[in-house]
FIMITOR-689531 format. One record per residue (C-alpha): x, y negated, z negated; chain. Coordinates in steps of 0.25 Angstrom, whole numbers, plus 2048, in hexadecimal, padded with zeros to 3 digits. Example, Ala and Ser with C-alpha at 12.3 -4.5 7.8 and 13.67 -1.06 7.14 Angstrom:
BEGIN
(rec (831; 812; 7E1); 'A')
(rec (837; 804; 7E3); 'A')
***
This chain:
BEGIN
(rec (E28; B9B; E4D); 'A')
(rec (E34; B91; E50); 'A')
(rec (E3E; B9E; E51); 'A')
(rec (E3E; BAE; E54); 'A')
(rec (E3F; BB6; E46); 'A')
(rec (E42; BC5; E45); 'A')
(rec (E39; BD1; E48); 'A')
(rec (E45; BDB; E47); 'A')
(rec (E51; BD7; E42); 'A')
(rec (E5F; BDB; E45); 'A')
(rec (E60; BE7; E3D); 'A')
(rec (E53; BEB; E46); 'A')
(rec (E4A; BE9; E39); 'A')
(rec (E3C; BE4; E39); 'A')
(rec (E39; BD6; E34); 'A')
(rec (E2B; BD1; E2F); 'A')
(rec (E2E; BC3; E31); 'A')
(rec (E27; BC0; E3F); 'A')
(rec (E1A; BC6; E38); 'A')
(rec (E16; BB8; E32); 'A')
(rec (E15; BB0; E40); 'A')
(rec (E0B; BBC; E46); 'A')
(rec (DFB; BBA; E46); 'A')
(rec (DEF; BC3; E46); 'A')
(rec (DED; BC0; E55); 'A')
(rec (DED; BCB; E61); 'A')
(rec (DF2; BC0; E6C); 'A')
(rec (E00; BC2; E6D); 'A')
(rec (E0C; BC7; E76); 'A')
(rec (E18; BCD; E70); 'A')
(rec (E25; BCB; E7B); 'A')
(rec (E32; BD2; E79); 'A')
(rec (E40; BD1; E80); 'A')
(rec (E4B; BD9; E83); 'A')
(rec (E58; BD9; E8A); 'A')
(rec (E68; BDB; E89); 'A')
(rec (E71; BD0; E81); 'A')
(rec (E72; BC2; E85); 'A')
(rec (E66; BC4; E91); 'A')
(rec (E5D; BB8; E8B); 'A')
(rec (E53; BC1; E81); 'A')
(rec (E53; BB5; E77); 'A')
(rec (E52; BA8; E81); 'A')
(rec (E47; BAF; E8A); 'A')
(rec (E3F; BB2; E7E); 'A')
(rec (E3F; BA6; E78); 'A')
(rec (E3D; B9E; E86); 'A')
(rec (E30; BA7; E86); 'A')
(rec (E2C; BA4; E78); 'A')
(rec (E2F; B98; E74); 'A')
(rec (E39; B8F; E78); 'A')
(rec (E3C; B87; E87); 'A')
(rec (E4A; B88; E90); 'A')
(rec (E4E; B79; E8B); 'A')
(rec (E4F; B7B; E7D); 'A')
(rec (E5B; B7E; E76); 'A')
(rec (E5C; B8E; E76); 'A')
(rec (E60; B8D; E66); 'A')
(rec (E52; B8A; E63); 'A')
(rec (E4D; B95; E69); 'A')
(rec (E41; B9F; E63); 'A')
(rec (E4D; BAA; E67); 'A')
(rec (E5B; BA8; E64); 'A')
(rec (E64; BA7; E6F); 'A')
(rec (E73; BAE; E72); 'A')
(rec (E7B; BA0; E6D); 'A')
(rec (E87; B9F; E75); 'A')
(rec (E90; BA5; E6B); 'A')
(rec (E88; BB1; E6A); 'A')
(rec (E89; BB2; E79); 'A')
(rec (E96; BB0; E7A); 'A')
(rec (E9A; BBC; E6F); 'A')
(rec (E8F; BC5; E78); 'A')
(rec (E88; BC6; E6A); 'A')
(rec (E79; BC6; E69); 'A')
(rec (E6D; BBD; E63); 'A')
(rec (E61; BC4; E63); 'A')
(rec (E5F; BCE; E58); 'A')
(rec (E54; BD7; E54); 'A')
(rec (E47; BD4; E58); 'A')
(rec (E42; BC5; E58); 'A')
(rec (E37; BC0; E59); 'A')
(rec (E2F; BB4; E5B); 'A')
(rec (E1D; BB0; E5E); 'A')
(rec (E18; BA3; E67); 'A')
(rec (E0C; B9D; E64); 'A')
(rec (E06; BA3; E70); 'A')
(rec (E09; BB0; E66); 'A')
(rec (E12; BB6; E70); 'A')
(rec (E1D; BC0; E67); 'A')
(rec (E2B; BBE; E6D); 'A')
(rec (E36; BCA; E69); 'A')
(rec (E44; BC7; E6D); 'A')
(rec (E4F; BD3; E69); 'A')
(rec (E5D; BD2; E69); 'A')
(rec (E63; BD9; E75); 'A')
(rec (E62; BE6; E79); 'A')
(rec (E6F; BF0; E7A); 'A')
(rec (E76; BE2; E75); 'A')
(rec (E86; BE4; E76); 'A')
(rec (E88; BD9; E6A); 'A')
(rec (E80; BE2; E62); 'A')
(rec (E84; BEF; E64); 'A')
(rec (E93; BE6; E62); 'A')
(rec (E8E; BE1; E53); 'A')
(rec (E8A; BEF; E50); 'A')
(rec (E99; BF4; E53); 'A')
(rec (EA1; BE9; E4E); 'A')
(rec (E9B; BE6; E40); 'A')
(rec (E9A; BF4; E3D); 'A')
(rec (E8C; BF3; E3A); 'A')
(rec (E86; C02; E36); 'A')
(rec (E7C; C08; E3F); 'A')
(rec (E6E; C0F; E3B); 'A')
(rec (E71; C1E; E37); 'A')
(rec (E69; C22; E44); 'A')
(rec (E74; C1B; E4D); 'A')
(rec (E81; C21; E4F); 'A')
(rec (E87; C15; E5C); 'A')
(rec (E84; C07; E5C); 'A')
(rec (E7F; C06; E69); 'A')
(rec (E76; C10; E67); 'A')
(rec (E71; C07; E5C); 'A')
(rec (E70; BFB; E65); 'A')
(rec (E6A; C03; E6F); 'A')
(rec (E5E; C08; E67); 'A')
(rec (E5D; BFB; E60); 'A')
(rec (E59; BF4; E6E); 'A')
(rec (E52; C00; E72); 'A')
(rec (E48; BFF; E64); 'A')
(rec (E48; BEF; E68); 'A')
(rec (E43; BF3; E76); 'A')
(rec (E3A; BFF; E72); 'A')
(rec (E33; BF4; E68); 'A')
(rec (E31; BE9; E70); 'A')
(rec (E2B; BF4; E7B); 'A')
(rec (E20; BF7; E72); 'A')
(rec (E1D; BEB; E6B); 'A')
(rec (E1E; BDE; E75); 'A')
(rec (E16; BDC; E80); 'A')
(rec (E20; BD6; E88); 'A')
(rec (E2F; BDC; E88); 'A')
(rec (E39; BD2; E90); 'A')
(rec (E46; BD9; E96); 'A')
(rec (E50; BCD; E96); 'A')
(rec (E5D; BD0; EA1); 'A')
(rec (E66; BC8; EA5); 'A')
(rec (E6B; BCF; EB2); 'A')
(rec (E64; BD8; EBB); 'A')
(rec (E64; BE2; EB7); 'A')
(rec (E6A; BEC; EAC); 'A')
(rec (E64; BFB; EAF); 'A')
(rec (E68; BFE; E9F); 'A')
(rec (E5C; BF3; E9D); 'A')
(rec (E52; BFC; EA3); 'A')
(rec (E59; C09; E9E); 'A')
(rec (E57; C03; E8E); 'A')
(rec (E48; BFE; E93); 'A')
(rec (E44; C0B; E96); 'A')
(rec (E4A; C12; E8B); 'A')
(rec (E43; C09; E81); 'A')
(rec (E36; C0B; E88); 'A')
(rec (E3A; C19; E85); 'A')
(rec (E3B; C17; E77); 'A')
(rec (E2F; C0D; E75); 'A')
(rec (E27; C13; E6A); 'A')
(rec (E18; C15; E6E); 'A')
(rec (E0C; C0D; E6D); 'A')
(rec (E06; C10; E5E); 'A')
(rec (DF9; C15; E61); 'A')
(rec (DEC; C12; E5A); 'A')
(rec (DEC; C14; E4C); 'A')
(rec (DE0; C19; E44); 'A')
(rec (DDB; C1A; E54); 'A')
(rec (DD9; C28; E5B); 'A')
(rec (DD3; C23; E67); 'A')
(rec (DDB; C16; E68); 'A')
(rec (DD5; C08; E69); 'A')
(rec (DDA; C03; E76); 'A')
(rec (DD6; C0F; E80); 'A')
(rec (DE3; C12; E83); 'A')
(rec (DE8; C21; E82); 'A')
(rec (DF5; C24; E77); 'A')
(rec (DFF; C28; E81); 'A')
(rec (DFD; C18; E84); 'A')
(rec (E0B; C0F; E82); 'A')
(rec (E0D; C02; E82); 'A')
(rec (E17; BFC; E8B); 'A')
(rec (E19; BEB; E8A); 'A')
(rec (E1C; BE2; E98); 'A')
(rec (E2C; BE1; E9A); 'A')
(rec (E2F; BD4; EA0); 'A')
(rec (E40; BD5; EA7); 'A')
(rec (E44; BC6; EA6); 'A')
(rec (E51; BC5; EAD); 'A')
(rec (E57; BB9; EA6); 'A')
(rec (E64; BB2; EAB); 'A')
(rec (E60; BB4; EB8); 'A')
(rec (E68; BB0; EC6); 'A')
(rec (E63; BA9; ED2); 'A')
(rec (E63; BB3; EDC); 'A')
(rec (E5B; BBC; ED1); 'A')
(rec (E50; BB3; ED4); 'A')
(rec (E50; BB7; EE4); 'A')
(rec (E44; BBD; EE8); 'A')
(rec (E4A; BC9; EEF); 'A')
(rec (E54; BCC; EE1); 'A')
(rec (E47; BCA; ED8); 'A')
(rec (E3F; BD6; EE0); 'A')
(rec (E4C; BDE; EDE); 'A')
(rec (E4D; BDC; ED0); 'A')
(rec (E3E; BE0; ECF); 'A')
(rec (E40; BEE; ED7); 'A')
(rec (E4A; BF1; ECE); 'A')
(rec (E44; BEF; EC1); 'A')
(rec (E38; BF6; EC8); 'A')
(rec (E3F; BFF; EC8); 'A')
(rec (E48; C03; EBC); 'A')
(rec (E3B; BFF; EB4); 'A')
(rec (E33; C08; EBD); 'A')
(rec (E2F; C15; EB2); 'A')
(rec (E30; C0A; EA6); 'A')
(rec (E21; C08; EA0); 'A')
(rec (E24; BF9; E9B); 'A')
(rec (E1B; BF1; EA3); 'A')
(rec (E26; BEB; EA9); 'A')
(rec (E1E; BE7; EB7); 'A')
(rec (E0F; BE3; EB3); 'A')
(rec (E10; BD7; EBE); 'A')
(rec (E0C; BCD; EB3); 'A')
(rec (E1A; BC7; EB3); 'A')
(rec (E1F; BC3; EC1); 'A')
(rec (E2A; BB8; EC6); 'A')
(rec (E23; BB7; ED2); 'A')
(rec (E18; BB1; ECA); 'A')
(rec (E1E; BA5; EC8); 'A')
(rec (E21; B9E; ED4); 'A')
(rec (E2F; BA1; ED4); 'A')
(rec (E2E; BA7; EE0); 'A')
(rec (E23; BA1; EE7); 'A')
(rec (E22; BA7; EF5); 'A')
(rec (E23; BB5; EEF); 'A')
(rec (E16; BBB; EEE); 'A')
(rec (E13; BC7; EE0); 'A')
(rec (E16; BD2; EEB); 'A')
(rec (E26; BCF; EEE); 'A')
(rec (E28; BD6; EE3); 'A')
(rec (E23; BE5; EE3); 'A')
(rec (E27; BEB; ED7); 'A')
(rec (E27; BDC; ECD); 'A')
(rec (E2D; BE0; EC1); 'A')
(rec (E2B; BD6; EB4); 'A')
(rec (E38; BCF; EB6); 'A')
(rec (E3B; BBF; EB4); 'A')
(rec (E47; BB9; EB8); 'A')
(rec (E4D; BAC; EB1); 'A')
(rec (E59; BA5; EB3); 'A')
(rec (E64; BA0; EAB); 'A')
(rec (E5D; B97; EA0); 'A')
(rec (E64; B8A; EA4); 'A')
(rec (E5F; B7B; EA0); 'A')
(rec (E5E; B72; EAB); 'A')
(rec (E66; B68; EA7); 'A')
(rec (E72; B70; EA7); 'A')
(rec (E6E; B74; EB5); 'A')
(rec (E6D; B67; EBA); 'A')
(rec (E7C; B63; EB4); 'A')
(rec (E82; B70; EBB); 'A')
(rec (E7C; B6A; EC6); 'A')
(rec (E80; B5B; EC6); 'A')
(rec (E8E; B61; EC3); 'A')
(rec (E8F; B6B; ECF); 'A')
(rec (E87; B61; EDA); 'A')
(rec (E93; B5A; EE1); 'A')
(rec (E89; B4F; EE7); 'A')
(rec (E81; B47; EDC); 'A')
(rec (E72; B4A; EE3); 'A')
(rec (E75; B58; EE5); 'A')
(rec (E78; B5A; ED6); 'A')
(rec (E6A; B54; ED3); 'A')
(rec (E63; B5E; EDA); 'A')
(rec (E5F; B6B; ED4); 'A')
(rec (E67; B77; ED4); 'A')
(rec (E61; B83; EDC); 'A')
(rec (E5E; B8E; ED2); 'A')
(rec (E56; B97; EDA); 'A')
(rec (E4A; B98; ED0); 'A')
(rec (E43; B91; EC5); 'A')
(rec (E48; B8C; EB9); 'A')
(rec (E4B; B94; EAE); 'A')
(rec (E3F; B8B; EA6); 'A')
(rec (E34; B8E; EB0); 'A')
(rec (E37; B9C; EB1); 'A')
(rec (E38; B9F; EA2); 'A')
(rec (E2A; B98; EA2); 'A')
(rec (E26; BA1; EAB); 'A')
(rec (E2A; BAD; EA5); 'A')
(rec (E24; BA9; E99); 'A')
(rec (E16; BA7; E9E); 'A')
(rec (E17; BB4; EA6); 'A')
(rec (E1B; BBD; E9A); 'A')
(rec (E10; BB7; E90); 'A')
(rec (E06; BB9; E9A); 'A')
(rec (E0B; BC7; E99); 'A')
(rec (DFD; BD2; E96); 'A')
(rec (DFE; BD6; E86); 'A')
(rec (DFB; BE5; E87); 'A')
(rec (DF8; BEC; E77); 'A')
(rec (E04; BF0; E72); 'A')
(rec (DFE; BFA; E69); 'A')
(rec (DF1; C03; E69); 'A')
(rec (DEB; BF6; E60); 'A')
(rec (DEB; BE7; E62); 'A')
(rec (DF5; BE1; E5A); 'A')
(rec (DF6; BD4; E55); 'A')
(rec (E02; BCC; E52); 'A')
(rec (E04; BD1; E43); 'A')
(rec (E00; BE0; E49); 'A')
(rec (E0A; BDE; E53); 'A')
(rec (E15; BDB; E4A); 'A')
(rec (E11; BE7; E40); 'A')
(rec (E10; BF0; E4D); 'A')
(rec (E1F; BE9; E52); 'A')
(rec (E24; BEB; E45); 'A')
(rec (E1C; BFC; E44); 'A')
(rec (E24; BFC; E53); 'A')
(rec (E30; BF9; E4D); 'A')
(rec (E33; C01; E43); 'A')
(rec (E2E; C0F; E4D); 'A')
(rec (E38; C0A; E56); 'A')
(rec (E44; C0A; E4C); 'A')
(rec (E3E; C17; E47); 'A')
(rec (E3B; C1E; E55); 'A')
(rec (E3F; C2C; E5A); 'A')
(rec (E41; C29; E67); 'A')
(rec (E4B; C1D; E63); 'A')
(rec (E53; C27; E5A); 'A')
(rec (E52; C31; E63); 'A')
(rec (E56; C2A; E6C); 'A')
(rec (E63; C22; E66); 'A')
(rec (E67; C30; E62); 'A')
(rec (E67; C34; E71); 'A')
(rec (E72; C29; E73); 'A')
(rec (E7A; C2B; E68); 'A')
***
C-alpha cells in the first residue's frame, strides 16, 4: 500500500475497499488512535507505520493538517482510515474526537442530522463516542494522542465509551466455548497515552512520576489495559540512572517532542549564538531526538501481546468481517441510543 484508504467514510458508512489487500493469515496486530483535534493522530500513525521524521509530511500514509487547515482550526482526518505494513500490522487513524471544526461544519452548512439526533453536539458527541467504542473492541492496541497534560474531559469520554463498548461476541454454534474462558468474559485492548508536543521539563524525572500517579489514578476503575508494564520510558535508556522501581504506579505513557528537523535546529542556533564556536555546538534539549524516540515507541508498541479479540481466532479477512459486524452494532446499539437520548 503506498496510501491509507477508507474503512468508514465521513458519513460513518462502512467501505469494503480495504477487503482486497487482507490475507488468510492469523499473525497480525490491529492499532488504533484517538485524541482531540490538531494533537498529532495522523503524523504519529504514520511515523509508526510507514514513513520517517525526514520526509516530506505530504507524502505521508496519513494525511496531515496543512497549514491552511490549521490556520482556519478545520480538520483532516475523516471517518475511519485505514492502512496494513508488510509486517501485517493494521493501522486505524479517526478523525478527532469531540472536534470543534466538525460540530462548526455541521452548524454552518446547514447539514440535516439523522432523525435520532435533536443537537449537533450531541451528534459529534456520539459520533466519537461509536468511533471510540469500535476501536475498544476490535484493535489491539488504542493510542490516546494529547497534546498537553492533561484534559480530565479525556478520561471522562474514555470511560464512558468503555461504558458503552459492545460485548465480546461469544462463540457461535459453541455451548461450552472453544477458548476455556467463562461468557461474562470481555475483551479489553492495551491503551498507550502518547503525550506529543511535549515540553522540556515534562521530560524531568520528578514531573514524569507525577504525571504517572495521576493517570494511575483517573484511570484507576477503567478495565483497558492501560498499565500491562510492556510499554516503559524507562526502558529506553532515557533515563539511564533510574532503575524500573522509580516509578510505582507506570502507566503506558510516552512522551515525544515537538517534531522538528535538525537542520532547522542547527540554523536557530547559528542565528542565536553571539560567538561563532558556541553556535556550532548543539543545543540542550533535555532529551532525545524526536527520531530516536519515535523509534522507540514504535518498536515498544509492536512488541505489544496480541490477546483474541474474539471467542474464535481470526484472520485478517475474519477480522475485517468481524470490524465491519462490530460496526454496524455499534451504529445500532441501545446503550448508544439510550444514551444520546440521556443528553438531549
Amino acid at each position: 500500500m503506498k496510501h491509507s484508504i477508507k474503512l468508514v467514510d465521513d458519513q460513518m458508512n462502512w467501505c469494503d475497499s480495504a477487503m482486497e489487500f487482507l490475507r488468510d493469515q492469523t499473525d497480525m496486530l490491529v492499532v488504533g488512535v484517538i485524541g482531540l483535534q490538531g494533537t498529532g493522530k495522523s503524523t504519529i500513525m504514520s511515523l509508526l507505520s510507514a514513513n520517517t521524521p525526514e520526509e516530506d509530511q505530504r507524502a505521508y500514509v496519513f494525511r496531515a493538517q496543512s497549514q491552511e487547515i490549521k490556520e482556519r482550526g478545520g480538520n483532516q482526518s475523516s471517518g475511519i482510515d485505514f492502512y496494513i505494513t508488510q509486517e501485517r500490522v493494521i493501522f486505524l487513524d479517526t478523525q478527532p474526537i469531540l472536534s470543534p471544526s466538525i460540530l462548526d461544519h455541521l452548524i454552518n452548512n446547514d447539514r440535516k442530522l439523522p432523525p435520532e439526533y435533536n443537537l449537533p453536539h450531541t451528534y459529534v458527541e456520539m459520533q466519537s463516542l461509536q468511533i471510540a467504542a469500535f476501536l475498544f473492541t476490535v484493535c489491539h492496541v488504542v493510542i490516546v494522542v494529547q497534546d498537553w497534560f492533561t484534559d480530565i474531559n479525556l478520561y471522562r469520554f474514555l470511560q464512558t465509551a468503555e461504558m458503552l463498548k459492545p460485548s465480546t461476541p461469544s462463540a457461535s454454534h459453541d455451548s461450552t466455548g472453544s477458548s476455556g474462558t467463562d461468557e461474562g468474559s470481555e475483551y479489553y485492548p492495551h491503551i498507550v497515552f502518547v503525550q506529543n508536543k511535549a515540553k522540556r521539563d515534562e521530560f524531568c524525572p520528578r514531573n514524569l512520576k507525577k504525571m504517572h500517579m495521576a493517570m494511575d489514578k483517573l484511570m484507576a476503575h477503567s478495565h483497558l489495559k492501560y498499565k500491562a508494564g510492556t510499554l516503559s520510558m524507562l526502558d529506553c535508556n532515557i533515563f539511564p540512572g533510574l532503575g524500573r522501581d522509580y516509578l510505582e504506579t507506570e502507566v503506558n505513557l510516552f512522551l515525544l517532542p515537538l517534531l522538528e528537523s535538525d537542520g532547522e535546529d542547527a540554523l536557530s542556533r547559528a542565528g542565536s549564538g553571539s560567538a561563532p564556536l558556541f553556535s556550532l555546538l548543539p543545543g540542550y534539549r533535555g532529551h532525545p531526538s524526536f527520531s530516536s524516540l519515535v523509534s522507540k515507541l514504535r518498536s515498544q508498541v509492536l512488541a505489544m501481546s496480541r490477546c483474541q479479540l474474539s471467542h474464535t481466532i481470526l484472520t485478517e479477512k475474519n477480522w475485517f468481517h468481524y470490524a465491519a459486524r462490530i460496526w454496524d452494532g455499534v451504529k445500532k446499539s441501545s446503550a448508544l441510543s439510550e444514551y444520546s437520548r440521556l443528553l438531549s
